[in-house]
C-alpha positions in Angstrom: -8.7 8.7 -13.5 -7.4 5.3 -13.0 -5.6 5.5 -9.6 -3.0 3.0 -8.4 -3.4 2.5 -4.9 -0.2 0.7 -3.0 -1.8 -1.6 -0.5 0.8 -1.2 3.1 -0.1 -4.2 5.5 1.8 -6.0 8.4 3.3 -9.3 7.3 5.5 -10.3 10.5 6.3 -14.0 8.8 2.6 -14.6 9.2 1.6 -16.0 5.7 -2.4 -15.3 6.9 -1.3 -11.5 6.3 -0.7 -12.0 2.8 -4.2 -13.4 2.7 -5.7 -10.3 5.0 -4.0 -7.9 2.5 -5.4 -9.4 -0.4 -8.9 -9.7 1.0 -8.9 -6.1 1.6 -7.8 -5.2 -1.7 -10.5 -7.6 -3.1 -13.2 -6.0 -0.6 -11.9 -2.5 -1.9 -11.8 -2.9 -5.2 -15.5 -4.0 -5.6 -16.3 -0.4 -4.6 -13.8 1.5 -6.8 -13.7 -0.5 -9.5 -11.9 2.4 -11.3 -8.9 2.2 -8.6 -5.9 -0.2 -8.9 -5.1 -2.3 -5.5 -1.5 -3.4 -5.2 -1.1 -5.4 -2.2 2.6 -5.1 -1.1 2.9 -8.6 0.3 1.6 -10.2 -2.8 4.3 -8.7 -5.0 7.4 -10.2 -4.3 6.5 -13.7 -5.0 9.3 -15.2 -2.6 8.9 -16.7 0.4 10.0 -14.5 3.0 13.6 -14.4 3.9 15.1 -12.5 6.3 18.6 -12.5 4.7 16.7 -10.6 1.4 14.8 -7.9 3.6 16.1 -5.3 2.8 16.5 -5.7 -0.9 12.7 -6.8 -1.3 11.8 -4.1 0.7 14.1 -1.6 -1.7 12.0 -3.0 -4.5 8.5 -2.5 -3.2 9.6 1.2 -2.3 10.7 1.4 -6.0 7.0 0.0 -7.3 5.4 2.9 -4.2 7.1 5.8 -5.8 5.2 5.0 -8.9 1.8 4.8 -7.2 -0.7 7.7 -6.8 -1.6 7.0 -3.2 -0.5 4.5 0.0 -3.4 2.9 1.5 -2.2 1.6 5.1 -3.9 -1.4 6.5 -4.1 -4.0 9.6 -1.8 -2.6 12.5 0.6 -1.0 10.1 2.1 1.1 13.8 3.3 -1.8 14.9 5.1 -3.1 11.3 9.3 -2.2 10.9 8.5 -2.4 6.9 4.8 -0.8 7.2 6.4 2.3 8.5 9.1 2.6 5.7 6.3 2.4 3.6 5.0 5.3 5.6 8.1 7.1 6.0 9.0 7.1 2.4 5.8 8.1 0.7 5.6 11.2 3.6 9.4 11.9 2.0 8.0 11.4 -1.7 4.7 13.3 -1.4 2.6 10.5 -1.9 -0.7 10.8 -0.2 -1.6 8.4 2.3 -4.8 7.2 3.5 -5.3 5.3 6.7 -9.1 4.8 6.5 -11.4 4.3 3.6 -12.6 7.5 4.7 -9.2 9.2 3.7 -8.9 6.8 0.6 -12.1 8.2 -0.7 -11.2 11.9 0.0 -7.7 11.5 -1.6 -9.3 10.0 -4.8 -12.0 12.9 -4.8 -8.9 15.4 -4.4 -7.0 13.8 -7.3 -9.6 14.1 -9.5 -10.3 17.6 -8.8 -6.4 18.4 -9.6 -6.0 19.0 -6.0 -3.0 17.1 -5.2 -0.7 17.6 -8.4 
């Protein structure tokens, strides 16, 4: 299994966040090689415009609902677009994991079949 893992992190016009996502997707990957990381804040490749919220955010809900698990990072609680993230994939049945702990025990589970 080849798992693509949507990477939720707080961005809050603080370009550094972009960098913390990626870094955690770069620290994550080197132990599951197998797994995808997507980091959300990465994808858009605009700078950040309030007056296009909403439609970027439409988009990277579009690219979650075709990933196999939503991996919420940084001090997601405290993020409006962080919990849509949350909010949707609860609504879509997309497991989430909050630690690396849960990552790892979601992965185990959709390998075993457990989650289809």
């Amino acid at each position: 299994m080849r798992p693509i893992i949507y990477v939720s992190h707080p961005f809050g016009g603080d370009a550094a966040n972009v960098t913390r996502a990626r870094e955690t997707c770069k620290a994550f990957a080197k132990q599951l090689p197998e797994a995808l990381f997507v980091p959300a804040l990465s994808v858009t490749c605009r700078p950040y415009d309030p007056g296009h919220y909403v439609r970027d955010l439409q988009l990277l809900l579009e690219l979650e609902s075709r990933c196999d698990v939503v991996f919420m990072t940084g001090e997601w609680e405290n993020s409006l677009g962080c919990q849509t993230e949350y909010e949707f994939a609860t609504r879509q049945g997309i497991p989430i994991a909050e630690t690396y702990a849960d990552l790892l025990a979601i992965l185990t589970s959709l390998e075993k079949g457990e989650l289809d």
